[in-house]
N, C-alpha and C positions, 0 to 999 in steps of 0.2 A: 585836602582830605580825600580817604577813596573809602569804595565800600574792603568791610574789613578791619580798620584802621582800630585800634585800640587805642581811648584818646579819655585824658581827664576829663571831667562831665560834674560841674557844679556852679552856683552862682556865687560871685567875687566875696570874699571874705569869710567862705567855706571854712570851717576847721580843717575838716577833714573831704577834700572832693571824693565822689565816688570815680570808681573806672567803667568803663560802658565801650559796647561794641559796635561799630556804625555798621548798617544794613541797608539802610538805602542805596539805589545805585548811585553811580557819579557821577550819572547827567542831573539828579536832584543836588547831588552833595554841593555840584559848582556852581549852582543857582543862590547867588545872595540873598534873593526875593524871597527864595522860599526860609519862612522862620522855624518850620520846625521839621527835623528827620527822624528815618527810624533808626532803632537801634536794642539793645541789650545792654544793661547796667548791669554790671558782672556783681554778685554775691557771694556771700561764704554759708554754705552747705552743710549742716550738719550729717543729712541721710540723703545721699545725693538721688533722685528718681530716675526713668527712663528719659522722662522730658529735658531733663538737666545734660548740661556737655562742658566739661572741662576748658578752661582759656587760656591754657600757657603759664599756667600758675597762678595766672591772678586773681583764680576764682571760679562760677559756675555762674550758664547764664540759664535761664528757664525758658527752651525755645516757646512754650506754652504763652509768653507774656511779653512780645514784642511792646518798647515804649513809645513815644513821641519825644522827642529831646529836642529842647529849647538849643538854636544854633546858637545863640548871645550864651550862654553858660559850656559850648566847647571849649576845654582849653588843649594843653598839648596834645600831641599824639607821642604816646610809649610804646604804640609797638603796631605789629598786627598779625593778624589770625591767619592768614595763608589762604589760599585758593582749594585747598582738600577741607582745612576746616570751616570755608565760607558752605562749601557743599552740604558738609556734615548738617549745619545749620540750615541748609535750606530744607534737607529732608526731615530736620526735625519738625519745621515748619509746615510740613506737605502732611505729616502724620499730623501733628496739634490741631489743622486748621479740617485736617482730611481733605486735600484738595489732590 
């Protein structure tokens, strides 16, 4: 897993897994020990805000609302966000948190 990674995100016997964007770096990501990372669960958007940014199609994540995601409920990874759109989300982040 790296930071970026666009990866199934639910617990076994899910109907339907959600998709989520992994954010933590990948010195935490390669750490077994650690049980939970951060990340973005990608949503579907009716009125998308400023806070909101687009994921490759799979949806909208709300830089506003970074999660904790259980590493036992990662499953595949489908894709990932690229290195311009990790940025994009970091400055979403720097505005949300104002840092």
């Amino acid at each position: 897993m790296r930071k970026g990674d666009i990866i199934h995100y639910g617990a076994e016997g899910m109907a339907r897994p959600r998709i989520a964007v992994l954010i933590s770096s990948d010195i935490i990501l390669g750490r077994a020990d650690i049980s939970h990372v951060s990340g973005f669960v990608i949503r579907e958007v009716e009125h998308p805000g400023l806070q909101h940014m687009d994921v490759s199609g799979f949806g909208f994540i709300d830089a506003a609302t970074p999660e904790r995601l259980y590493r036992g409920w990662i499953g595949e990874i489908v894709g990932n966000v690229g290195d311009a759109a990790l940025e994009t989300i970091a400055a979403h982040l720097r505005i949300a948190f104002d840092l």
